[in-house]
C-alpha positions as CSV (number, residue, x, y, z in Angstrom):
1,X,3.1,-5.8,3.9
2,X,4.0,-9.1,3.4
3,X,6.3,-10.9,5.6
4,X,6.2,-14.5,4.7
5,X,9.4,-14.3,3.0
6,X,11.1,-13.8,7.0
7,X,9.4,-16.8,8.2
8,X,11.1,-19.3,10.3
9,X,10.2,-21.8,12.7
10,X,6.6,-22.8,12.3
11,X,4.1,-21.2,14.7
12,X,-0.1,-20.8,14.9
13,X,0.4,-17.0,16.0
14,X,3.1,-16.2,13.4
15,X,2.4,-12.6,11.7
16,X,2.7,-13.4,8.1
17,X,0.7,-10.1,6.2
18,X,-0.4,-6.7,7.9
19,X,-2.0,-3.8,6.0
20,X,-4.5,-1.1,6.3
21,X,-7.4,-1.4,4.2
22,X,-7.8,1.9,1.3
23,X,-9.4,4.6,3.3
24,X,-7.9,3.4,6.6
25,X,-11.2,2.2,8.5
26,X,-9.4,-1.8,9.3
27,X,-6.5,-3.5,9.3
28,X,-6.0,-7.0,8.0
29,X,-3.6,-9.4,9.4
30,X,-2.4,-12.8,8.3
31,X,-1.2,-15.4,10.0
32,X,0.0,-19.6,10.2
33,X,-3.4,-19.9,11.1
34,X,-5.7,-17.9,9.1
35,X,-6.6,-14.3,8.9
36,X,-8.2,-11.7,11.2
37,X,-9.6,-8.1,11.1
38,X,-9.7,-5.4,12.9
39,X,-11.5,-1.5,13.0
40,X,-10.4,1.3,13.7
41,X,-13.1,3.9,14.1
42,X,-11.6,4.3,18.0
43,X,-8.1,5.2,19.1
44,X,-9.1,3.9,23.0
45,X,-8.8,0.1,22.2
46,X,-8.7,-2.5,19.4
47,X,-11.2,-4.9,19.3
48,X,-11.1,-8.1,16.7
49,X,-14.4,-7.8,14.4
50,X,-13.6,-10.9,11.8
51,X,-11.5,-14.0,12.3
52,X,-11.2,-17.0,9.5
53,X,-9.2,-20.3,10.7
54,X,-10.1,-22.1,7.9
55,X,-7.2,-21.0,5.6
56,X,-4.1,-21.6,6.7
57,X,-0.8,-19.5,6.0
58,X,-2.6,-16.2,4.9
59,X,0.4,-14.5,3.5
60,X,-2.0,-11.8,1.6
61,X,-5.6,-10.5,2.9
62,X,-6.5,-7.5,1.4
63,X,-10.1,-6.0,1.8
64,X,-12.0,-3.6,-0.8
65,X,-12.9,-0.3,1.8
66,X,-16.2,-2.0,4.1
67,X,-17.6,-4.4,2.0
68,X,-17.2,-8.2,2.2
69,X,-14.8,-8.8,-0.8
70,X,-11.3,-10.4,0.3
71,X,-8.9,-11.6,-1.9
72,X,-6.5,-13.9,-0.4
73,X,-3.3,-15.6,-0.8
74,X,-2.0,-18.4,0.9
75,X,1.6,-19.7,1.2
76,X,0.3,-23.9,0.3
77,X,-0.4,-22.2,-3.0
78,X,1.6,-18.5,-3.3
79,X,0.9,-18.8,-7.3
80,X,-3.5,-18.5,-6.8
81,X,-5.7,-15.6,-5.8
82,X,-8.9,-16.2,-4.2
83,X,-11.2,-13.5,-4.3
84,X,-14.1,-14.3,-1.5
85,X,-17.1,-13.1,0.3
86,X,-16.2,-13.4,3.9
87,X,-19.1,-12.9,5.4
88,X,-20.8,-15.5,3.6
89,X,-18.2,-17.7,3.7
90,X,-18.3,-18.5,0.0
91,X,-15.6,-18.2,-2.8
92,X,-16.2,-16.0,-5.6
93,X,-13.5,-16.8,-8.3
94,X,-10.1,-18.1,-8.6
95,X,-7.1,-17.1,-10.5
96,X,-4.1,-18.9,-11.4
97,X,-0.8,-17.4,-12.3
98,X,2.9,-18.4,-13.6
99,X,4.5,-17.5,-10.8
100,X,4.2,-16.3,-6.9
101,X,2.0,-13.6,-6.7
102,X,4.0,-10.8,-4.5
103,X,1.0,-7.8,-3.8
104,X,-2.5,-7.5,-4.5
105,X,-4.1,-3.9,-5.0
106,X,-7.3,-3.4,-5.4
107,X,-10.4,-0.9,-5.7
108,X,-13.9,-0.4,-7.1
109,X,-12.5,-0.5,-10.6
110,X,-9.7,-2.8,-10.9
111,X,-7.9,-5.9,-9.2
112,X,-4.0,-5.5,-9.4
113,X,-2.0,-8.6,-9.2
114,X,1.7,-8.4,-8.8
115,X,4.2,-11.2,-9.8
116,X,8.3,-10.7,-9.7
117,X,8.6,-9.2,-13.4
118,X,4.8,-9.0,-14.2
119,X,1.3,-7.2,-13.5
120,X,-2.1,-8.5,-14.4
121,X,-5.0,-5.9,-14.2
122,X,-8.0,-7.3,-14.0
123,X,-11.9,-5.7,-14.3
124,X,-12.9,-5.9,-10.5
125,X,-16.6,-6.0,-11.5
126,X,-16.5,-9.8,-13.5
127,X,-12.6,-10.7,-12.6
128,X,-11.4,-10.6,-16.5
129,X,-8.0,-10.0,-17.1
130,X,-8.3,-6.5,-19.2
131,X,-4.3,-6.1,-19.6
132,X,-0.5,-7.6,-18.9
133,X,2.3,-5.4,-18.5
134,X,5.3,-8.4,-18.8
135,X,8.9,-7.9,-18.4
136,X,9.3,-5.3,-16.0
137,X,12.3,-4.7,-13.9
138,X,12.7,-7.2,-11.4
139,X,10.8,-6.4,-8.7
140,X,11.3,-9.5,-6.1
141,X,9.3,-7.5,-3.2
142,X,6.3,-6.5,-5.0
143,X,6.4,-2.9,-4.4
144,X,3.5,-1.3,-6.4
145,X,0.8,1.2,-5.7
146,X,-2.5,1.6,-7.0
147,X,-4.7,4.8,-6.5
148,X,-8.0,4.0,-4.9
149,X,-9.8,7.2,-6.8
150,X,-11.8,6.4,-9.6
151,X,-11.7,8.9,-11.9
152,X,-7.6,9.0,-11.6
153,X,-7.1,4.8,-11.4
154,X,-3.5,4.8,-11.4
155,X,-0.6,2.2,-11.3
156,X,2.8,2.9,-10.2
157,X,5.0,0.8,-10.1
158,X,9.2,0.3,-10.9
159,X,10.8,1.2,-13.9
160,X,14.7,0.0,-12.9
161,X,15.8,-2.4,-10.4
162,X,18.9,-0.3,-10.2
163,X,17.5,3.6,-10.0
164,X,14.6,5.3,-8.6
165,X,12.2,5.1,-12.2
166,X,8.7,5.2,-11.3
167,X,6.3,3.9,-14.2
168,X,2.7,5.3,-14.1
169,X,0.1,3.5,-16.2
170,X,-3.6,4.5,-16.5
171,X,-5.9,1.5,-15.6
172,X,-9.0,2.7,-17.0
173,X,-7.5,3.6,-20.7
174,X,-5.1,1.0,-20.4
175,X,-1.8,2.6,-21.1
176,X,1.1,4.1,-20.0
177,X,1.0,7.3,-18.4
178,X,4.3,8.6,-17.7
179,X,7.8,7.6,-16.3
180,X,9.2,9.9,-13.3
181,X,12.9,10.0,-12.4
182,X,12.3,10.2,-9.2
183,X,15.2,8.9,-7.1
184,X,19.1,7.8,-7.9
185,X,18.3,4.7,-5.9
186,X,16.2,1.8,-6.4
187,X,12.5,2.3,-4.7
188,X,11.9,1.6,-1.9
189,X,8.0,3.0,-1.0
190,X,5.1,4.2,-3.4
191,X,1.6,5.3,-2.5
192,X,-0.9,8.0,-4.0
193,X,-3.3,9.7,-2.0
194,X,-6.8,9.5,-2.2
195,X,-8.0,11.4,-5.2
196,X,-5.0,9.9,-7.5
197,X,-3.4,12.9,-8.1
198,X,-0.3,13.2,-5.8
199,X,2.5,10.0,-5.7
200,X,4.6,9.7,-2.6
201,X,7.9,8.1,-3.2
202,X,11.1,7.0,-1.1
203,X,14.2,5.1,-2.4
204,X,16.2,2.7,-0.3
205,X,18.5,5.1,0.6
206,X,15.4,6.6,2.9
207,X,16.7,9.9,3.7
208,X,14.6,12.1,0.7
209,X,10.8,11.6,0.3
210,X,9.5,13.3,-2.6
211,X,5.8,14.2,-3.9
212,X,4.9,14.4,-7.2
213,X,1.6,15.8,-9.6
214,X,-0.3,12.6,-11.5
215,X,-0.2,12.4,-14.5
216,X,2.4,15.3,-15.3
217,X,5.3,13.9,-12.6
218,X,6.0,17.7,-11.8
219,X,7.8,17.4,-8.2
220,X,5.6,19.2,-5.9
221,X,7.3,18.8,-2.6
222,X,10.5,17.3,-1.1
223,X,10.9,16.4,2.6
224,X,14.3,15.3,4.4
225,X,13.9,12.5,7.0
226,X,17.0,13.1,8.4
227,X,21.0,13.3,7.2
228,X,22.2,11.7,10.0
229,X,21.4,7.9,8.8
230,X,20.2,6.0,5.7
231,X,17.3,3.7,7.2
232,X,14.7,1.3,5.3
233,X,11.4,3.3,4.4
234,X,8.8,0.9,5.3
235,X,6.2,2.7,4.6
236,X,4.4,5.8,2.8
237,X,0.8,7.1,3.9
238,X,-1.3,10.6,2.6
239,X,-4.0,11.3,5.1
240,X,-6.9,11.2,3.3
241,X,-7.4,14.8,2.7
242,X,-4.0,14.6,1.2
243,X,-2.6,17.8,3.3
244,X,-0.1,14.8,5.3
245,X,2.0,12.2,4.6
246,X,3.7,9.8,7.3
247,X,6.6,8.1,6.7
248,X,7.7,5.3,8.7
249,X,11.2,2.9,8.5
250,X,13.1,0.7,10.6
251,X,13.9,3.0,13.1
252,X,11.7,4.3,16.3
253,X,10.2,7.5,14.3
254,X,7.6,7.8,12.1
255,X,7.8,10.9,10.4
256,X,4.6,13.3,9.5
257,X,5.1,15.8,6.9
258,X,2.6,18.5,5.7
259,X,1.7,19.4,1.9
260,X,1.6,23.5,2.0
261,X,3.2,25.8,-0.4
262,X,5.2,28.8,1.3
263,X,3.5,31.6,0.9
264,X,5.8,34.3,-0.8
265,X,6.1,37.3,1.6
266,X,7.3,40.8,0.1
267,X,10.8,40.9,0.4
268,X,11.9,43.6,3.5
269,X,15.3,44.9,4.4
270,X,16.1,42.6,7.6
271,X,17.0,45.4,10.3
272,X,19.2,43.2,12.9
273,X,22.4,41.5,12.4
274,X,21.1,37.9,12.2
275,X,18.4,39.4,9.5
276,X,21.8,40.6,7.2
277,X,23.4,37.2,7.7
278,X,20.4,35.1,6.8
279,X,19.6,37.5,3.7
280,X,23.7,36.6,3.0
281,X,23.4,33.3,3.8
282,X,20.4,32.3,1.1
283,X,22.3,35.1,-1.6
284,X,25.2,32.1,-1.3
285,X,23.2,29.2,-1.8
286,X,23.3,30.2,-5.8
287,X,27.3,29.6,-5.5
288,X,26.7,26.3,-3.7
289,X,26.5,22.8,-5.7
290,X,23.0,22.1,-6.7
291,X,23.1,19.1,-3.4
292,X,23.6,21.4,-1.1
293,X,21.5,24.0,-2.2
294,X,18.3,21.2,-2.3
295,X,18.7,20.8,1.6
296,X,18.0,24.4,1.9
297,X,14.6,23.8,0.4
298,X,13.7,20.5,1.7
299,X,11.2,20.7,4.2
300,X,11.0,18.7,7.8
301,X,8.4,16.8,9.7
302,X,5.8,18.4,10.7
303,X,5.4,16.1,13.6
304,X,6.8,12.9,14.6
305,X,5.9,9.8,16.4
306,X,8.5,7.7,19.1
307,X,7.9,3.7,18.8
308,X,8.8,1.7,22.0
309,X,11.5,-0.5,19.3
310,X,13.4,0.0,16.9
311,X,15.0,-2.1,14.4
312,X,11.7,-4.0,13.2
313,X,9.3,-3.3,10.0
314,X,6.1,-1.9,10.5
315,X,3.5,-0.1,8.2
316,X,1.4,3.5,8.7
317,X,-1.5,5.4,8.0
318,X,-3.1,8.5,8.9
319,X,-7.0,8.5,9.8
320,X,-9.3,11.2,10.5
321,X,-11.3,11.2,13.9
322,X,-13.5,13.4,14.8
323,X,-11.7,16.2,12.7
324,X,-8.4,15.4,14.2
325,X,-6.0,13.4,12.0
326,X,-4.5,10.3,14.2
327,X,-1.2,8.2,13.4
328,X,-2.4,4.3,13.1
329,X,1.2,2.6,13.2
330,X,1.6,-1.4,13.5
331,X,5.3,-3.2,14.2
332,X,5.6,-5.9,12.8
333,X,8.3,-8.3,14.6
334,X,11.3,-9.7,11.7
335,X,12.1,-12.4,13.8
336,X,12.6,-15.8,12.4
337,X,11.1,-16.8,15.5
338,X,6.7,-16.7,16.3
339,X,6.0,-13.1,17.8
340,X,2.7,-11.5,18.4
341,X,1.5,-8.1,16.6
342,X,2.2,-5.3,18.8
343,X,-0.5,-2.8,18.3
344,X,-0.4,1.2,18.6
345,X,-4.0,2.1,17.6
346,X,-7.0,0.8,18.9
347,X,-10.7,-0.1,17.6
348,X,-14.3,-1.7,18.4
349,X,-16.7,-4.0,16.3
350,X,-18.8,-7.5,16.2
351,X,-17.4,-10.9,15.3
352,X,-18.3,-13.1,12.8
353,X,-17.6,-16.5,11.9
354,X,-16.9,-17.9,8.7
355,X,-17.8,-21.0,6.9
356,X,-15.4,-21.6,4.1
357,X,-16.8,-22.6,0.6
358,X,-15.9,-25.7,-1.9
359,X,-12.6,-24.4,-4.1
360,X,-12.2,-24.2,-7.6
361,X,-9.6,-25.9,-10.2
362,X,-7.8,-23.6,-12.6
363,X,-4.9,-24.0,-14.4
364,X,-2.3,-21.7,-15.8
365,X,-2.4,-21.1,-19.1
366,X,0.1,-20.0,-21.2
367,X,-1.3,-17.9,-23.7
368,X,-2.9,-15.5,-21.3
369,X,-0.6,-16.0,-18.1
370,X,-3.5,-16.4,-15.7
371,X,-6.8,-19.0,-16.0
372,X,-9.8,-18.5,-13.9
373,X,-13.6,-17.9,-13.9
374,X,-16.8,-20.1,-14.4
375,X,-17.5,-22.5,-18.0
376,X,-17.2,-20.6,-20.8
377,X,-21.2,-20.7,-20.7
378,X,-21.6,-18.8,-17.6
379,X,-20.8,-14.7,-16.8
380,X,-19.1,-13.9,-13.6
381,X,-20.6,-10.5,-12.8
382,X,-19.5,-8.6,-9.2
383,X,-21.2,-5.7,-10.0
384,X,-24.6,-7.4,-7.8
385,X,-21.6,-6.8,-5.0
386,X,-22.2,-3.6,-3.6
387,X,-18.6,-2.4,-3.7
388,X,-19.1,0.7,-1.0
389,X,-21.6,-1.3,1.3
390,X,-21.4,-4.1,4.3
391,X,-24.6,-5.3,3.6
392,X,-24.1,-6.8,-0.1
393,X,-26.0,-9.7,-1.8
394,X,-23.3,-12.2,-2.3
395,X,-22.4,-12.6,-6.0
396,X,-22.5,-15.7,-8.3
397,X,-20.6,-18.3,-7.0
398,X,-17.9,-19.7,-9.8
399,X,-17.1,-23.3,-10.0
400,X,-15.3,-25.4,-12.9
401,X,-14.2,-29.1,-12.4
């Protein structure tokens, strides 16, 4: 979540980025001064494993699962990507672009980089740009999703900056998969869960969360968070064995919801006087406009969660520990004003320092939209990076003057 756009007064604590990594074992935060990680394989403290204070103004950090590879944004230059090996503190590549870059997705197959009415999808093993998708809908906050599966890599991402249109493109075969109407609203929160095949979405209304099958954009399930308010959906989460989904907003209650189809029971004549009017009750719904009739089948939160505050941004995820799924929640302060991260879930791990590397010069080109990489002589290739391991060999370094 990227919250550099709420900055105010300068400060060398300032939260400017938090987000989970793509199967929920860290969280990366940003900040005036650099960038920091932390795990989350414990719920009984959190404990700092990686700090970088080398790089100022970290506005994006985003980590591929465990392994070393960051890519990084930072607010002195919000139009360039740096995609790094932490660990050894040396620079991989760099990419340019035409405008601010707004989100980064990533996973083993593809680099997603999202500007205000673009998205450049780049091969994650040698950082070429494979495919643009220009002039989409304005889409100033960089809401996107990518699925982290690879045999279902999909994009989602806004078709309308005035309705809920989801567009879903296929990253592998390089074109568009479908287009779901999936709100009356603008969108407001995307995310698939793990296998690629189920897309969460919320609109900015925030009261109706619905589910739907990838590719087909058949509506699976539809949850109500509540009738009483319309509230800003931060957040969307699947647990990773996709049977959840938490949804949290600016409000003190993160929602959980579980994906099960009602079983259908045979049909019995109710013997007691409540029995006859609920039978009645549901026979009416068919009279009833079709609005109405939806909250009768909308289900509720499974569970839910109370936050100490209320009233400030913060991001979710559901992780599984030791066969028990936990709720990893992290508020995020909007103040224009410095603020420290308040954390709900807690984790242990080493630290490590790092020992920043020599940039790279590219320059945006116009023909392709984004400039990077080594000399036209020389072949960046990631795939020596061990994508799914902490113990990679650290790739070929890229450097052009």
């Amino acid at each position: 979540m990227n919250l550099s756009s709420q900055s105010g007064e300068a400060g060398a604590c300032q939260l400017l980025f938090a987000n989970f990594n793509q199967d929920t074992t860290s969280l990366a935060v940003g900040t005036k001064s650099g960038y920091k990680f932390f795990s989350l394989s414990s719920v009984d403290k959190l404990e700092q494993i990686y700090e970088c204070t080398d790089t100022e103004d970290v506005c994006i950090v985003e980590r591929l699962f465990s392994s070393s590879l960051v890519a990084i944004v930072s607010l002195k230059a919000p139009r360039k990507l740096k995609v790094c090996h932490f660990k050894k503190g040396t620079e991989i590549c760099n990419y340019s672009y035409s405008n601010t870059i707004l989100a980064v997705k990533l996973n083993r197959q593809r680099l997603i980089v999202c500007l205000e009415e673009s998205l450049y999808i780049h091969n994650i093993r040698d950082m070429k740009v494979l495919h643009t998708i220009r002039e989409t809908p304005p889409n100033p906050s960089g809401l996107c999703a990518l699925s982290i599966s690879n045999d279902n890599c999909y994009l989602a991402y806004p078709g309308s900056a005035t309705i809920g249109e989801v567009q879903v493109f296929d990253t592998i075969n390089l074109r568009a998969a479908n287009m779901i109407p999936a709100h009356d609203s603008p969108l407001a929160a995307l995310t698939f869960d793990a296998s690629g095949s189920k897309l969460a979405t919320a609109s900015e209304k925030g009261t109706v969360i619905r589910v739907f099958s990838i590719p087909e954009g058949q509506k699976l399930f539809e949850f109500r968070r509540g009738v009483k308010r319309c509230v800003s959906i931060c957040s969307l989460a699947f647990s990773m064995d996709g049977m959840f989904l938490s949804a949290s907003s600016n409000t003190e209650t993160v929602h959980i919801f579980k994906l099960e189809t009602q079983k259908e029971k045979p049909q019995e004549e109710p013997t007691t006087w409540t029995g006859y009017f609920g039978k009645v009750l549901m026979a009416s719904t068919s009279y009833l406009p079709s609005q109405v009739t939806e909250m009768f089948n909308q289900g509720r939160a499974f569970a839910t969660v109370r936050l100490p505050f209320s009233g400030h941004r913060n991001i979710c995820a559901l992780a599984t520990l030791d066969g028990s799924v936990e709720a990893a929640n992290e508020i995020l302060e909007p103040s224009p004003h410095d603020r420290p991260l308040v954390a709900q879930t807690y984790s242990s791990a080493a630290k490590v320092t790092y020992t920043p590397s020599s940039p790279t010069r590219h320059v945006y080109s116009e023909d392709q939209g984004a400039s990077g990489g080594a000399d036209p002589d020389e072949d960046l290739n990631i795939g020596t990076l061990r994508l799914d391991e902490d113990n990679e060999n650290p790739p070929l370094i890229l450097k052009s003057e």
